[in-house]
LUMRO-735011 format. One line per 5 residues: for each residue x, y, z of C-alpha. Coordinates in nm, 3 decimals, padded with zeros to 5 digits, always signed. Each point is the difference from the previous one (the first is absolute). Last residue first. Layout:
N
X:Y:Z | ...
***
This chain:
81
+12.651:-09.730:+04.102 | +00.267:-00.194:-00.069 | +00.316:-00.049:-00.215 | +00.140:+00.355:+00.177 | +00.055:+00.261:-00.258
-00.185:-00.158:-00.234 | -00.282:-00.043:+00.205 | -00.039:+00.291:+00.133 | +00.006:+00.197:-00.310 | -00.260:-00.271:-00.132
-00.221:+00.111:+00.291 | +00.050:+00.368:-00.017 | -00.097:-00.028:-00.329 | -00.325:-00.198:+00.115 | -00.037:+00.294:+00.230
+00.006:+00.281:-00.251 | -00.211:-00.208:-00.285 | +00.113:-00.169:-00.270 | -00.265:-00.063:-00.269 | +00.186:+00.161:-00.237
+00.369:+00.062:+00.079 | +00.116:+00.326:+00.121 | +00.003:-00.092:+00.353 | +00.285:-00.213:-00.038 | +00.168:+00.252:-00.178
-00.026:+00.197:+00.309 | +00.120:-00.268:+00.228 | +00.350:-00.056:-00.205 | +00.050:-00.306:-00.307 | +00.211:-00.231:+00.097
-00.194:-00.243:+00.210 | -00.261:+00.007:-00.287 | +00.198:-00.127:-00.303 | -00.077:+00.132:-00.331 | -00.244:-00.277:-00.186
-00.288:+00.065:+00.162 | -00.319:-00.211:-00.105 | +00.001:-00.217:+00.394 | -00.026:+00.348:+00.104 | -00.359:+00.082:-00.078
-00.117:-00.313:+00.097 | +00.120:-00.057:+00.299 | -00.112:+00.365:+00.080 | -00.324:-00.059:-00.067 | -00.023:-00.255:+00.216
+00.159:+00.170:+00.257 | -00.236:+00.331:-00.018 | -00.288:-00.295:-00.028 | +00.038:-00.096:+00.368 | +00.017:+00.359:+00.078
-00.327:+00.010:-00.203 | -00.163:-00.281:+00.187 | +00.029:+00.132:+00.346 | +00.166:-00.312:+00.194 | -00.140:-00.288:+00.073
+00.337:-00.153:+00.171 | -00.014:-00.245:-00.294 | +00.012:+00.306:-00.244 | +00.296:+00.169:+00.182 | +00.188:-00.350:-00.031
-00.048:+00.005:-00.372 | +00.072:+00.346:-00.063 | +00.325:-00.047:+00.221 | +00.101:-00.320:-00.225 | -00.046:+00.168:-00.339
+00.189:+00.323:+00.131 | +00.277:-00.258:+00.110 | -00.009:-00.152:-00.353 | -00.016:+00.303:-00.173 | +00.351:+00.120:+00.166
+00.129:-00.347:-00.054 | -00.092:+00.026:-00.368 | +00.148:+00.319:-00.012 | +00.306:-00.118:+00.103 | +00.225:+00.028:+00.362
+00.392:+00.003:-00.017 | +00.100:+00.394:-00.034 | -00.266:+00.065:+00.276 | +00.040:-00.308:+00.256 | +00.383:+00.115:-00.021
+00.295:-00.182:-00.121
***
């Protein structure tokens, strides 16, 4: 079974969750900080699941930018990021 047929969206927001946290400890700019926040939020209302669904799609969603996308894409298709 692959990392993308076998990960779940809360797995997907939980790594996002994780990244924005260690970003923020780093000191990182605030609002790339927030994108992950945001992000966690956002997704954690999805019902369709994320590793399924293709980049542009991704993209589509509101308050999913580009590189967040990419992020999720990533994810799915590998368990990390």
């Amino acid at each position: 079974m692959s990392a993308r047929s076998a990960i779940s969206n809360a797995q997907i927001a939980n790594i996002l969750s994780l990244m924005g946290q260690l970003l923020d400890i780093k000191g990182e700019n605030f609002f790339r900080v927030r994108a992950y926040e945001r992000a966690v939020q956002v997704l954690s209302g999805m019902t369709q699941r994320l590793a399924d669904m293709p980049l542009e799609e991704l993209k589509s969603i509101n308050g999913i930018g580009s590189a967040m996308a990419s992020h999720i894409r990533e994810i799915a298709d590998t368990g990390a990021l």
